[in-house]
C-alpha positions as CSV (number, residue, x, y, z in Angstrom):
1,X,135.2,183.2,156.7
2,X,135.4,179.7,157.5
3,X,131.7,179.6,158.3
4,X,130.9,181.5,155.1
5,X,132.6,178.8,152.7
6,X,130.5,176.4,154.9
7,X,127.1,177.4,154.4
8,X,128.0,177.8,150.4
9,X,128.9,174.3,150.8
10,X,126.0,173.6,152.1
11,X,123.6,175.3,149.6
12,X,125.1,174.4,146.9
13,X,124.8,170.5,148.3
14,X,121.3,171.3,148.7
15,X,120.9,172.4,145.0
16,X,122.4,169.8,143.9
17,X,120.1,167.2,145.2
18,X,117.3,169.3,144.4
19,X,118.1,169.0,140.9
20,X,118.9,165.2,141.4
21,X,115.3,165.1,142.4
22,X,114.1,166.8,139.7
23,X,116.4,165.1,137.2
24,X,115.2,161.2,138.4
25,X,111.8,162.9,138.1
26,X,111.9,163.6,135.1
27,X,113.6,160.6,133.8
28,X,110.5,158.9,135.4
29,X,108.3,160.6,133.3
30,X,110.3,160.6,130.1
31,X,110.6,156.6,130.7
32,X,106.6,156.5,131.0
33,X,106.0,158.4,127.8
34,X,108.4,155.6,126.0
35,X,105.9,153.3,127.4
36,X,102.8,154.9,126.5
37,X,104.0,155.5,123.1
38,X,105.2,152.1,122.4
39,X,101.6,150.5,123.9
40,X,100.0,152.7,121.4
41,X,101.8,151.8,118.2
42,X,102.1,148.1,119.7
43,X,98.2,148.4,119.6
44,X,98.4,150.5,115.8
45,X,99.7,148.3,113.9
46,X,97.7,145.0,115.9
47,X,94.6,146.6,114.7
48,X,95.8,147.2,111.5
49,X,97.0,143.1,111.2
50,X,93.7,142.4,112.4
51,X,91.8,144.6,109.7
52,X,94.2,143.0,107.1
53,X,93.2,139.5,108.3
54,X,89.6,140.4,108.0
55,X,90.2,141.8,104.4
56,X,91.7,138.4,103.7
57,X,89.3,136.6,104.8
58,X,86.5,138.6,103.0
59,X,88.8,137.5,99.9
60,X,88.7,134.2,100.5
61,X,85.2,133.9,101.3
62,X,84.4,135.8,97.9
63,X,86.6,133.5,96.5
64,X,84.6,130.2,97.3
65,X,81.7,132.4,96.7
66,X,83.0,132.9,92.8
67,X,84.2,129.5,92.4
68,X,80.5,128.0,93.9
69,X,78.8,130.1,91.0
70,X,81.6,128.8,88.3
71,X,80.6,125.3,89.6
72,X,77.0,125.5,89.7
73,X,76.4,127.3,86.2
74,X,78.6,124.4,84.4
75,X,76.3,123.7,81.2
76,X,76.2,120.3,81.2
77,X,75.7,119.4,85.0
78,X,72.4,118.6,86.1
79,X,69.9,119.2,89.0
80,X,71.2,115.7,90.2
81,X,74.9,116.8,90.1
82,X,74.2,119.7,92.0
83,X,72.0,117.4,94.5
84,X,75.5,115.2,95.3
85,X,78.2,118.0,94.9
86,X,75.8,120.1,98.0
87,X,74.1,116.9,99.3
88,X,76.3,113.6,99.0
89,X,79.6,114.9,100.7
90,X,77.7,117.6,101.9
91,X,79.0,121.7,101.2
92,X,81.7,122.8,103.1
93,X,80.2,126.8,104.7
94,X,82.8,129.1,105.4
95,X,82.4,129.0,108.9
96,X,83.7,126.0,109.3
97,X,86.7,127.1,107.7
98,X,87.2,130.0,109.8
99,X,87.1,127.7,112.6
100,X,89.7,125.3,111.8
101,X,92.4,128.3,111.4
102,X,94.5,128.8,114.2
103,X,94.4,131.7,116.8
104,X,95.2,134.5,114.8
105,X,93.1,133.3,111.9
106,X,95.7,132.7,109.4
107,X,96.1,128.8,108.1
108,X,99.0,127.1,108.7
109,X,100.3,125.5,105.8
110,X,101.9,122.0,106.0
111,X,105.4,121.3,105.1
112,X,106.2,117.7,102.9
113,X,106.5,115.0,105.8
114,X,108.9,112.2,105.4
115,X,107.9,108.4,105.3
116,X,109.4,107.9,108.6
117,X,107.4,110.7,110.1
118,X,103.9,108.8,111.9
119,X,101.0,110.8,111.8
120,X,99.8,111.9,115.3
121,X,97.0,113.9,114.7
122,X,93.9,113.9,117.0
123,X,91.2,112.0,115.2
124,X,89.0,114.7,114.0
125,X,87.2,112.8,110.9
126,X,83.5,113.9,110.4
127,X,80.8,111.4,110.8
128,X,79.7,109.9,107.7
129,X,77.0,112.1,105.9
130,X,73.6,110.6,104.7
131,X,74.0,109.5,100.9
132,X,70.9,111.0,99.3
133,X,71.6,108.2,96.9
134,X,69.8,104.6,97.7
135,X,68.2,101.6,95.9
136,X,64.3,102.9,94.9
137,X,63.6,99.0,93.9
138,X,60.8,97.2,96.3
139,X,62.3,95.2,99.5
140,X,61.4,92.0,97.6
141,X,63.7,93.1,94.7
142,X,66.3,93.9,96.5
143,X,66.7,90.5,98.7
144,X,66.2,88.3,95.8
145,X,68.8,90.5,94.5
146,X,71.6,89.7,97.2
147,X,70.4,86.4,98.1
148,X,71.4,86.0,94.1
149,X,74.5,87.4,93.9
150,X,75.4,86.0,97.2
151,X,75.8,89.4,98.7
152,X,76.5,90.3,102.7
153,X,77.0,93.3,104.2
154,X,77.9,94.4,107.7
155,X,77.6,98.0,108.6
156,X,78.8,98.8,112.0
157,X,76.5,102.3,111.7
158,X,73.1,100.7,110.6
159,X,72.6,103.3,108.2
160,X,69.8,101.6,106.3
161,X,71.4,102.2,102.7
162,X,70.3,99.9,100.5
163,X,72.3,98.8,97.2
164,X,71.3,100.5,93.4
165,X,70.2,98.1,90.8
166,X,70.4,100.7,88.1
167,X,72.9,103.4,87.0
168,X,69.8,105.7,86.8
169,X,69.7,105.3,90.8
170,X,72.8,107.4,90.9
171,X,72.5,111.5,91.8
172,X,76.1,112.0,90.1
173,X,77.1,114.2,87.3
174,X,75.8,113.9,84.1
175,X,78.8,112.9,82.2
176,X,79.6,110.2,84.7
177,X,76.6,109.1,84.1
178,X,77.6,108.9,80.6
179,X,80.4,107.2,80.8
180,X,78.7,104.6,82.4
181,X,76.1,104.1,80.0
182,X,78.6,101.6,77.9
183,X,78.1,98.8,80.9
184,X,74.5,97.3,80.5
185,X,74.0,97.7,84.7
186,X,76.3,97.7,88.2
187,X,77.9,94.8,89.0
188,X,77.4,93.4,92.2
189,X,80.2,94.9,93.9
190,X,79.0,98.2,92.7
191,X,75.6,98.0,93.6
192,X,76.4,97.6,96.9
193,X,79.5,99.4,97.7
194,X,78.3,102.4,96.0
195,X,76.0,103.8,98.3
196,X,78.5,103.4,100.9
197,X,81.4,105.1,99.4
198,X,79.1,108.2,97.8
199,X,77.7,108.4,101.6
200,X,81.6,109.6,102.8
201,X,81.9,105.8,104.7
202,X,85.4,103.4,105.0
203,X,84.8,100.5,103.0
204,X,86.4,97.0,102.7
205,X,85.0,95.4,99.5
206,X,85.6,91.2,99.5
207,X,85.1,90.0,96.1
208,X,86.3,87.6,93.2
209,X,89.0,88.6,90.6
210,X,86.9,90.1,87.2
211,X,84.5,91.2,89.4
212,X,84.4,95.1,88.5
213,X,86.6,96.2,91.5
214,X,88.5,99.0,89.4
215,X,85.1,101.1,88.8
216,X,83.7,100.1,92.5
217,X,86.4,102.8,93.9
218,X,87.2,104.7,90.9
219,X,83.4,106.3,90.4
220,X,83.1,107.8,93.9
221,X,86.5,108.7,93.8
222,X,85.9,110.9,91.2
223,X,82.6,111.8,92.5
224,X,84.7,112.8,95.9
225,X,86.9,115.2,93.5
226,X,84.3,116.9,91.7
227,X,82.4,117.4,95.8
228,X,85.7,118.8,96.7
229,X,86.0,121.6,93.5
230,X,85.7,124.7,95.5
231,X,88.6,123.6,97.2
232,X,90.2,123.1,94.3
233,X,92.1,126.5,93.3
234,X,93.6,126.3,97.5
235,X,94.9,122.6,96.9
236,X,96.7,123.4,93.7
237,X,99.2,125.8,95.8
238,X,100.7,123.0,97.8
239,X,103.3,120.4,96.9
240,X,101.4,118.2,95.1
241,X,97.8,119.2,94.8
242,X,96.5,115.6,94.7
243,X,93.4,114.8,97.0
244,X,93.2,110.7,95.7
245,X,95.5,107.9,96.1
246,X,95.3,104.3,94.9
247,X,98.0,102.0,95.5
248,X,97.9,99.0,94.3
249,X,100.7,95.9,93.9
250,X,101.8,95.5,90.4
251,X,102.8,97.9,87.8
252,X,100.6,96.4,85.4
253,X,97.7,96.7,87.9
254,X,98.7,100.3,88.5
255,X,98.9,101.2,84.9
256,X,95.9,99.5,84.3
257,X,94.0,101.5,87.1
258,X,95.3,104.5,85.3
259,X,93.7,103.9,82.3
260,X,90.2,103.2,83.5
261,X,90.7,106.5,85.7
262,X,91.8,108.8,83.1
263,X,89.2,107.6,80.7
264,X,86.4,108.7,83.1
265,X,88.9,111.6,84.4
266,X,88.4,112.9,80.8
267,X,85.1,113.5,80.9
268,X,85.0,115.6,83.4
269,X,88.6,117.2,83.1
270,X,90.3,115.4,86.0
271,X,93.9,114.5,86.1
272,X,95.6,111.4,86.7
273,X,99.0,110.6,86.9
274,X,100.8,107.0,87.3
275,X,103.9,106.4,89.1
276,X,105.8,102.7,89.1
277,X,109.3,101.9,89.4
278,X,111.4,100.7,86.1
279,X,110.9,104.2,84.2
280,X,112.4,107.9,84.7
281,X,111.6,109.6,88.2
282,X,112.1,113.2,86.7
283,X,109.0,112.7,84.2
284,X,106.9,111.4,87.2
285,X,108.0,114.3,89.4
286,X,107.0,116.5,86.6
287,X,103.6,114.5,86.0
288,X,102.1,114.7,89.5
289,X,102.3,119.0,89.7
290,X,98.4,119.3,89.1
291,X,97.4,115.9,89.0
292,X,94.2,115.2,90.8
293,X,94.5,111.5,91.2
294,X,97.8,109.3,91.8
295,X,98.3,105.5,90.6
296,X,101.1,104.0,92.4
297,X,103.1,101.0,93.3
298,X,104.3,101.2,97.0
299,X,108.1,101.1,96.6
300,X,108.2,104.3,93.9
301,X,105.9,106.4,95.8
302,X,107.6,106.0,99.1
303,X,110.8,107.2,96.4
304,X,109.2,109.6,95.8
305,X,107.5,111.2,99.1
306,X,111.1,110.8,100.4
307,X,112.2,113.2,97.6
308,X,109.3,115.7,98.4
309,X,107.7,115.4,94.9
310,X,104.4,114.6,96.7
311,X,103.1,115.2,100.2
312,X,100.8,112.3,101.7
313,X,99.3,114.8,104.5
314,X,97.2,116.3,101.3
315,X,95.5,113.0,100.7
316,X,91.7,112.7,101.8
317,X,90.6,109.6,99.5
318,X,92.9,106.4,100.1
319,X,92.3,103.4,98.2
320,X,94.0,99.5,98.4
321,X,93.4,97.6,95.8
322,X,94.8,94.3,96.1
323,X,95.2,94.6,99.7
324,X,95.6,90.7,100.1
325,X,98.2,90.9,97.1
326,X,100.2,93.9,98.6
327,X,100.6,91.8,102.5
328,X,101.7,88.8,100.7
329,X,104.4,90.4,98.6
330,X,105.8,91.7,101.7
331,X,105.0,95.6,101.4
332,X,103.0,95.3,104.6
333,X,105.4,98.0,106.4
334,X,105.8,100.0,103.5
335,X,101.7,100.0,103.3
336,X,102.0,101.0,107.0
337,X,104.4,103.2,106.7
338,X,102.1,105.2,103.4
339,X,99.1,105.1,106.1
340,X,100.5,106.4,108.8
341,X,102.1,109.9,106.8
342,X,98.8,110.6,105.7
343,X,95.9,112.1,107.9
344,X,93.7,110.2,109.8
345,X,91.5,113.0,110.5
346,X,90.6,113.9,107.0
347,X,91.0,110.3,105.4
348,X,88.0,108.4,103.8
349,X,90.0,105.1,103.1
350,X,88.7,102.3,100.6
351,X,90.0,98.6,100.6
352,X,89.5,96.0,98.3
353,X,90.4,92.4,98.2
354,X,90.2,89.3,96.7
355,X,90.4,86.9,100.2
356,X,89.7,88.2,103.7
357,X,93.1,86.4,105.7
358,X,94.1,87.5,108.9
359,X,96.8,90.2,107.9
360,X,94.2,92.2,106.1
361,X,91.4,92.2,108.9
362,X,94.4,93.4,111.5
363,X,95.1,96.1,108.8
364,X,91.8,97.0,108.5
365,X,91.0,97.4,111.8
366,X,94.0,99.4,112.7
367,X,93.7,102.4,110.0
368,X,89.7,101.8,108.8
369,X,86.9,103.8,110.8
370,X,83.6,102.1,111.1
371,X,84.2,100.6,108.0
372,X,81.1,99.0,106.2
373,X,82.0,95.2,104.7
374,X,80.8,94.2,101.0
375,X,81.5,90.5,100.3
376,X,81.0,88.9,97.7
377,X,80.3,85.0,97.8
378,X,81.7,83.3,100.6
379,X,85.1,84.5,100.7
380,X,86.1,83.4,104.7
381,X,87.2,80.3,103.7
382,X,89.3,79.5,100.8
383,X,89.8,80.9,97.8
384,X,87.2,80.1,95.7
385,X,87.3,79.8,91.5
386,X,85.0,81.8,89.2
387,X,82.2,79.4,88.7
388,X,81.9,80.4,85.2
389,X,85.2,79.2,84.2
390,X,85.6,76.1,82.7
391,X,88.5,74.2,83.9
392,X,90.2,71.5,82.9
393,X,93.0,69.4,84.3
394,X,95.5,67.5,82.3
395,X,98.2,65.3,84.1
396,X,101.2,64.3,82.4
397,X,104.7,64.0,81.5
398,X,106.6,66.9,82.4
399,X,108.4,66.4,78.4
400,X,105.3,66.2,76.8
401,X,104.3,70.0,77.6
402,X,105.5,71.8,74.9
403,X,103.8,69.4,72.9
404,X,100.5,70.0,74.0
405,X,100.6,73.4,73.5
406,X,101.4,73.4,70.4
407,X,98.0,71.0,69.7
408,X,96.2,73.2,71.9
409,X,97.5,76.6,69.6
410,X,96.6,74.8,66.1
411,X,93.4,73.6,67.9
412,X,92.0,77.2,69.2
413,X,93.4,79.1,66.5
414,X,91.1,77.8,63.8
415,X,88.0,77.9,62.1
416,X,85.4,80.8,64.0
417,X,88.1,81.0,67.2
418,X,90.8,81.8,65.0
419,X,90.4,85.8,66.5
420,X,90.0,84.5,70.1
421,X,92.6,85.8,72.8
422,X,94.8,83.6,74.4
423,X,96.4,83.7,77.2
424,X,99.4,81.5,78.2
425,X,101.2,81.4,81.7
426,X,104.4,80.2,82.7
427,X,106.4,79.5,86.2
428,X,109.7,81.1,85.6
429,X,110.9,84.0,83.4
430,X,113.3,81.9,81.6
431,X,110.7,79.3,80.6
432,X,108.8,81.9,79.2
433,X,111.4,83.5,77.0
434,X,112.5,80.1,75.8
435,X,108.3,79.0,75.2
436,X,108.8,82.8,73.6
437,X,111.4,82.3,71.0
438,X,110.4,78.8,70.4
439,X,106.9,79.9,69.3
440,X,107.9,82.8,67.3
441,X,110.0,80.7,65.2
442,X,107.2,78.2,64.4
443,X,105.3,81.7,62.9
444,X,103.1,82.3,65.8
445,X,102.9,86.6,66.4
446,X,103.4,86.3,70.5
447,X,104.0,89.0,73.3
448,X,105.3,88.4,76.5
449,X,105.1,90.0,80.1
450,X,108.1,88.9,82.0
451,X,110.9,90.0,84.5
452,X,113.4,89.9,81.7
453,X,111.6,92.5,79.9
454,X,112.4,96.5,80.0
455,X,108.6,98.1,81.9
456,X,108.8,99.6,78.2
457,X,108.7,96.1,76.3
458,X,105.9,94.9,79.2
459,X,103.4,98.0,78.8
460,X,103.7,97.6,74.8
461,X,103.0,93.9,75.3
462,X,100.2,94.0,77.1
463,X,99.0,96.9,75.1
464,X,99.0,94.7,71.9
465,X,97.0,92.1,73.5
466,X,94.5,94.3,75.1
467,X,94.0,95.7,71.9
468,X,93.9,92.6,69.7
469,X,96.6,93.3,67.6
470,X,98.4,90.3,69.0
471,X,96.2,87.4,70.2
472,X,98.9,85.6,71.7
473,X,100.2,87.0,74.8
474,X,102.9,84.4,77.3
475,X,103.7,85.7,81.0
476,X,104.5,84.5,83.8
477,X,102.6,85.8,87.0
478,X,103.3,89.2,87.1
479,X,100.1,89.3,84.9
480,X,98.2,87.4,87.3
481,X,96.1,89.3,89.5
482,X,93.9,92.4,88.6
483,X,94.4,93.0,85.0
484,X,91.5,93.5,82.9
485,X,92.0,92.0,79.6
486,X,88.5,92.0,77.4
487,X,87.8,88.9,75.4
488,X,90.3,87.0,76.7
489,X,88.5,83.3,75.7
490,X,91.2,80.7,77.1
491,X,93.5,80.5,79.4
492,X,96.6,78.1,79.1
493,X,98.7,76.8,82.2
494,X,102.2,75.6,80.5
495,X,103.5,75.0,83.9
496,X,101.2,75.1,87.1
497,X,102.0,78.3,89.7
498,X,103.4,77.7,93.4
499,X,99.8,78.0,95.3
500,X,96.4,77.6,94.5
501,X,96.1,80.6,95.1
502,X,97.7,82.0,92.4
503,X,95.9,79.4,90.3
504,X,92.6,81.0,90.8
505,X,94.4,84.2,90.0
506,X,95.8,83.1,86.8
507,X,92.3,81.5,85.3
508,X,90.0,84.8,86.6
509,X,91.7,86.9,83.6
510,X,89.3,85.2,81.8
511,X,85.0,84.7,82.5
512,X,85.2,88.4,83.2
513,X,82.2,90.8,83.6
514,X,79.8,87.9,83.5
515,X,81.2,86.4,80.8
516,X,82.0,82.6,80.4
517,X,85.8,81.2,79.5
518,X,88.0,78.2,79.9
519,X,91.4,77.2,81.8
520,X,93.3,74.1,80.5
521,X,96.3,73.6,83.1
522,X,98.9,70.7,82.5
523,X,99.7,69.2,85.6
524,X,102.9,67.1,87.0
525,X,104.2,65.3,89.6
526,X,106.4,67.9,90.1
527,X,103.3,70.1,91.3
528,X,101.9,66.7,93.3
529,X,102.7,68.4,96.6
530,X,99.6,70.9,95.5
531,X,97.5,68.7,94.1
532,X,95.1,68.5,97.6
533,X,94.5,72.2,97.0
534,X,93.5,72.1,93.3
535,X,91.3,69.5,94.2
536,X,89.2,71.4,96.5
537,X,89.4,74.3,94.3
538,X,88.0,72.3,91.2
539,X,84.9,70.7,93.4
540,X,84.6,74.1,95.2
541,X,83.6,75.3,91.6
542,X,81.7,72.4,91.0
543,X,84.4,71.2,88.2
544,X,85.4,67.4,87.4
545,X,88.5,66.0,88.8
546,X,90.7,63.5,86.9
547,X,91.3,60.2,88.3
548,X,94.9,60.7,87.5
549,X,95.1,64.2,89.6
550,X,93.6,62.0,92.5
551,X,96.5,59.0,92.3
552,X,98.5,61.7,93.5
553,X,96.8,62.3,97.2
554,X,94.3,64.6,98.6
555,X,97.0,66.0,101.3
556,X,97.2,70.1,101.0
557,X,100.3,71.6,102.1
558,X,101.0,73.9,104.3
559,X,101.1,77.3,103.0
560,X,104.4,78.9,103.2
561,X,105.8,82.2,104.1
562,X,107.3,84.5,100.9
563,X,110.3,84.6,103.4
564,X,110.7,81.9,105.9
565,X,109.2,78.9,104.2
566,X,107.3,76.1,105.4
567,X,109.2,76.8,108.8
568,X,107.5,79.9,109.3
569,X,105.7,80.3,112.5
570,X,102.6,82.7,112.9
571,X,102.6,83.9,116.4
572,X,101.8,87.2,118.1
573,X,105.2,89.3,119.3
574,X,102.9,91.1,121.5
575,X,102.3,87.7,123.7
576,X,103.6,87.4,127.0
577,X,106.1,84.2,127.0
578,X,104.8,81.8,129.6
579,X,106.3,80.5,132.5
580,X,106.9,77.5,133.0
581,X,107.9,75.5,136.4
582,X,110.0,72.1,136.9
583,X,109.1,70.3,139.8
């Protein structure tokens, strides 16, 4: 019995691991089928990403496709237009596109970047493209031509481009070419940055105040926005959709920018949009969704980047204007700081200037690429006056200024110069709304640009002058630099500025475009300290100096630092200190 119960024991142990067997088997197999089943679907629905991507891509391509016939069949663009949208910047193929997405073919898009965020990108910028625009004038023409205008020009890439002595020279669109029709021919600045600029190159333009700066960056930048129209319809999805930037020092440089840019923006139904600090945020914000083109001072658009109303990794055409301007005010970190959040690899960048010191060369050489040089005269040295300004020097009692302008008013505002503009510049804002009120209550219609005044009560100001409604217009420097006032016939300095420099500023708002004009500046021995400096800059213009100005010395002082004074030290942090052994 005992041996009965055993062997069923046995067998049924033996069953039992039988069906273990086939029970781990089986789980085996079931485990594999998972697998298979999974790799399949895993592979399904790859496919079926990859045949979407490929759909999407067709789209796309069609797209540019549609919007390279809407651009090409515009009625009033010319063979020539089409020549430098396909030619100038060259056309962007679709290939290329495909090859700059990532792995999986889809494009990444960018999120805003903050200021403080450096941009580390791999330089990836495109050599410059061959302009198919150049000067067709004979050799001979074309060196009296710079030797005249006192014209040099370094290009690092010996590219051979010549400059353009006629707006006929130009393969643009037609309407920029009719907007330009109202200027009898390129100044010289133009003539030879142009080429340059509509070739795709880095540029640093060196050249006297009034010397047609504004429209030396502002055609090709325009030019640059009308190559980059296919793109268009993709840039107006991001954050900000602007492909231009121009920054320049001054609100009423800015806003003056503005209005050159939207004029020709107009006529070919770009947008531009100005942002400066003293006025509402919230309406800026609201302006830059669509524009094309931004106008800013540095200290509202870094505001304004830091609030993510505009992203600086879109921008692809950077201008300075005023660089020399910007360094001395002290926005050299926040210029920095706005180069550095933008990208290098797909940045043409533009500077212009009205001296060559040493901060703007290290500036230039750190964030330009190859860039081609265009000065003007002989701007290494010092500053140097606008030969065809008359200037005249008057020395005398501080009390008897007042005085003198008044003669100076009844004496210009008479007879056939009754209608001319005149421009009057004081020192401090104070002086100016006192010169201000005392004016207005002898019956002279004045406006005034000063920092007492609401951005409002400036723009208006200068608005009234520009357009001759008030020919009388006082200010103290903050109207100094850049601004393009027409006709402006005289030029008055009530009290003289703090450098020379700014001197030359102050008399270039007038002999503008190639026009003639005249400075009288009263000068005291308060200002003695500068009077060295004035003196080269009168005989550096080939001007006469007064006996009295020379009584007071030819010594030039030592320009001072906006922050430190005449204690400041220029030396290099990066220096090793030297050591130095006793014996």
């Amino acid at each position: 019995m005992k041996k009965q119960n055993q062997a069923e024991k046995e067998a049924a142990s033996t069953e039992s691991g039988a069906d273990a067997v086939v029970r781990s088997k089986k789980s085996k197999e079931e485990k594999k089928e998972k697998k298979e089943k999974k790799e399949k679907k895993e592979k399904k629905e790859k496919k079926e990403k990859e045949d979407q991507m490929d759909k999407k891509e067709n789209a796309e391509g069609n797209e540019e496709d549609a919007e390279e016939e809407t651009l090409q069949s515009v009625p009033d663009s010319t063979e020539s237009s089409s020549n430098e949208v396909n030619g100038v910047f060259g056309k962007k193929e679709k290939s290329s596109k495909k090859s700059k997405k990532g792995g999986d073919g889809q494009s990444k898009k960018r999120p805003a970047h903050a200021m403080e965020e450096p941009a580390t990108v791999e330089s990836k910028k495109p050599k410059p493209i061959q302009a198919t625009i150049s000067s067709t004038a004979a050799d001979a023409d074309i060196n009296k031509f710079l030797s005249d205008s006192g014209i040099t020009v370094s290009d690092p890439l010996d590219s051979g481009l010549k400059p353009i002595l006629s707006f006929e020279e130009l393969s643009v669109d037609k309407r920029v070419l009719d907007f330009l029709k109202k200027y009898p021919k390129p100044t010289p600045i133009q003539s030879a940055s142009w080429p340059f600029l509509l070739a795709g190159r880095d540029l640093i333009g060196v050249a006297e105040t009034g010397s047609g700066k504004t429209m030396a960056f502002a055609v090709p930048a325009i030019v640059y926005l009308l190559s980059l129209a296919v793109e268009r319809k993709k840039k107006a999805k991001n954050a900000s959709g602007t492909s231009v930037l121009i920054v320049s020092p001054t609100r009423e440089l800015a806003l003056q920018i503005h209005e050159n840019l939207s004029d020709l923006g107009k006529a070919v139904n770009i947008k531009s949009v100005c942002v400066y600090g003293g006025v509402s945020k919230d309406d800026q914000k609201r302006a830059l969704k669509g524009a094309n083109v931004v106008v800013a001072t540095p200290g509202r658009l870094i505001d304004l980047v830091n609030d993510g109303a505009i992203d600086l990794k879109e921008i692809s055409y950077l201008v300075l204007d005023e660089a020399d301007r910007m360094l001395e005010k002290g926005f050299e970190e926040d210029i920095k700081r706005i180069m550095q959040s933008t990208d290098a690899s797909n940045r043409k960048t533009v500077m212009f200037t009205a001296t060559w010191p040493p901060s703007v060369r290290d500036l230039a050489s750190e964030f330009l690429n190859n860039p081609v040089k265009v000065m003007i005269g002989d701007r290494e040295s010092e500053l140097k006056a606008n030969a065809r300004i008359e200037q005249v020097v008057e020395v005398m009692d501080p009390r008897q200024k007042e005085q003198r302008l008044l003669q100076l008013l009844r004496q210009y505002r008479s007879g056939p110069n009754q209608d001319d503009k005149i421009l009057i510049f004081a020192l401090y804002k104070k002086e100016a709304a006192r010169v201000e009120r005392s004016l207005q209550s002898m019956g002279y219609k004045i406006a005034a640009i000063h920092g007492d005044l609401s951005q409002t009560q400036r723009t208006n100001a200068l608005e009234s002058f520009k357009t001759g409604a008030c020919k009388l217009l006082l200010a103290t420097d903050v109207a100094a630099r850049g601004l393009d006032i027409p006709a402006v016939k005289l030029v008055i300095n009530l009290t003289f500025p703090l450098t020379a420099e700014d001197y030359v500023h102050r008399i270039g708002r007038t002999g503008r475009a190639g026009q003639s004009g005249k400075a009288i500046t009263f000068f005291t021995e308060h200002e003695k300290h500068l009077s060295g400096a004035l003196v080269n800059v009168l005989r550096g213009a080939d001007q006469p100096v007064p006996e009295e100005l020379l009584k007071f010395g030819g010594h030039t002082k030592k320009k001072e630092h906006s922050v430190y004074g005449a204690f400041y030290k220029d030396v290099d942090p990066n220096q090793k200190a030297k050591k130095i052994v006793f014996d």
